[in-house]
C-alpha positions, 0 to 999 in steps of 0.5 A: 505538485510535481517537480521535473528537472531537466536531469529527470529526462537524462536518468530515465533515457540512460536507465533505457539504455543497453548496458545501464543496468547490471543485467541488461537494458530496461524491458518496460518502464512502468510508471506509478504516481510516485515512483518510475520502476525500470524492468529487466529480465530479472530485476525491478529498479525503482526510482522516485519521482521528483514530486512533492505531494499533500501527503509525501515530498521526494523533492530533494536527492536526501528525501528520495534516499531516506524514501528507498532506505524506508521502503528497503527497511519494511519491504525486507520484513515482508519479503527479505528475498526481494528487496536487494539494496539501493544503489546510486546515479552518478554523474562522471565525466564519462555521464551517468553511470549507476554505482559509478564515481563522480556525483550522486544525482539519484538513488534506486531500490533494486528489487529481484523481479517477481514471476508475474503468474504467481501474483496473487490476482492471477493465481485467482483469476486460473484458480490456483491459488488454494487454501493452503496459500492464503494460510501462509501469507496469514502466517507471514504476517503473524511473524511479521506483526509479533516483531513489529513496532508497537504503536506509541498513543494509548487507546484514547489517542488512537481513537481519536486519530480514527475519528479526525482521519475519518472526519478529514476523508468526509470533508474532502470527499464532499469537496471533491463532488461526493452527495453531502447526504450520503456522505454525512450518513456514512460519517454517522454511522462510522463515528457512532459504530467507533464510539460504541466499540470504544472500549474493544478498541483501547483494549487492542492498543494496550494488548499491543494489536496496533502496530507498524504494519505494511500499510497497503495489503491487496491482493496485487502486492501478495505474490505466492511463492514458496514461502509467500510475499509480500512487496510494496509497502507504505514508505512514506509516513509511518503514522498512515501504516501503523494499523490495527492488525484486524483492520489491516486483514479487514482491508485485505479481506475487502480488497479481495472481496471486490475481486469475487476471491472473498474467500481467500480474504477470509481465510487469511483473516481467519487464519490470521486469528487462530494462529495469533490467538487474536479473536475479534468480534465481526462488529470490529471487522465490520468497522474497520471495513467500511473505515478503509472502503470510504478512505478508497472512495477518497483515493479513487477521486483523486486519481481525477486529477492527472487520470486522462478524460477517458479513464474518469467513468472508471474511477467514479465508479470505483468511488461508487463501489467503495462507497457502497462497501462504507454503507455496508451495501456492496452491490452484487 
């Protein structure tokens, strides 16, 4: 749920006020489901929402803290010319101030502003985007995920938390008005295709291919300057990015597929493997596809909650999609 305290109102009108920020008034405010990002002409200042959620709890000054030092901490591996510092709210005398005296009320990630036509859908979209591109974000992330932490379950453990995970997304995507039949064929064939690649898959944890990766590759988090980055990574629960590096260029490889660029998912991919000397059998990628599509048809659902009427064919549809790419048969 979230929680809005009177106060929340106050920060975002000063955040709009000239003069506020360091280097003028916000120029647009966007609004996330966790967060509020005030942009001026050169920076991006995150605030996080008061809420608390199944999956994450902003509630308190300290737990919204601990979230932008997280987010500081993996952001500044994918994109160390990004992710600036945290900074606080204060509350004086003279009212709010940032990085003032008087009482901290909040904190802010502050971020440098990216170039909006050097994001990696728009790059797409006028076909500027080329081979040479994709084959740098596959070396950022090879340097990334050689330095990264090592996941701590052995093999067993891993698959296990592969199967419950999956388990759990089937239930709820029934709860949530998914077809029980097509729901527990996919199932099936997941926890089937899981079991015979048993072996493949405790070999990866104990090669130490499972890592604390970003969490949420796509295409409009990868933004292609000189050298490239990536921004927005998972920050609130560490187990949910601690991925298979295959599974995460499979999910990249996916995202970019829906966008009609699947051949810059697959370079990357494969890229990524000549590079890092991690071959894998399309049988894995294939799994670790159609994994990530059925958890995006969950996600899509759920935006039901607080989406407006109008906007609710977009995400049924989107769930539709997702669930065709779990099936292995994309439409199109």
């Amino acid at each position: 749920m979230e929680i809005a305290p009177p106060e929340l109102a106050t920060e975002l009108a000063f955040l709009r006020t000239p003069g506020a920020l360091h280097d003028g008034a916000a120029v647009e405010c966007i609004e996330t489901h966790m967060s509020y990002v005030m942009l001026t002409e050169h920076h991006a200042w995150k605030l996080k929402k008061p809420v608390r959620l199944p999956f994450l709890d902003h509630s308190t000054l300290d737990r919204r803290r601990h979230s932008c030092e997280t987010e500081l901490r993996l952001g500044r591996r994918f994109a160390p010319s990004v992710y600036l510092g945290i900074v606080s709210i204060n509350a004086g005398p003279g009212g709010l101030t940032i990085s003032g005296t008087g009482k901290v009320v909040d904190w802010m990630l502050v971020m440098r502003r990216l170039p909006a036509d050097r994001m990696l859908p728009q790059m797409l979209e006028r076909r500027a985007a080329t081979v040479e591109h994709a084959d740098s974000v596959a070396e950022l992330l090879a340097a990334v995920y050689q330095h990264a932490r090592r996941a701590p379950w052995d093999g067993a453990s891993y698959r296990s938390r592969l199967r419950a995970t999956t388990q759990a997304t089937a239930r709820e995507l029934v709860e949530r008005g998914a077809p029980r039949a097509d729901i527990d064929a996919i199932l099936a064939s997941l926890l089937a295709r899981l079991e015979r690649l048993a072996d493949v898959l405790d070999a990866r944890v104990a090669a130490g291919r499972v890592v604390e990766a970003h969490g949420d590759l796509r295409p409009e988090h990868v933004c292609l300057e000189r050298p490239p980055l990536i921004i927005d990574p998972l920050e609130f629960d560490q187990d949910l990015r601690t991925l298979d590096t295959i599974s995460e260029l499979a999910f990249f490889a996916l995202e970019c597929d829906r966008i009609a660029a699947g051949w810059f998912g697959q370079r990357v991919l494969s890229h990524y493997e000549a590079r890092s000397g991690d071959l894998v059998s399309p049988q894995v990628i294939a799994l670790y596809q159609r994994q990530h599509a059925f958890t995006r048809a969950l996600i899509a659902l759920r935006h039901l909650e607080d989406a407006p009427v109008a906007q609710h064919p977009r995400w049924y549809a989107r769930a539709a999609d997702y669930l065709d790419h779990a099936r292995g048969t994309p439409a199109g």
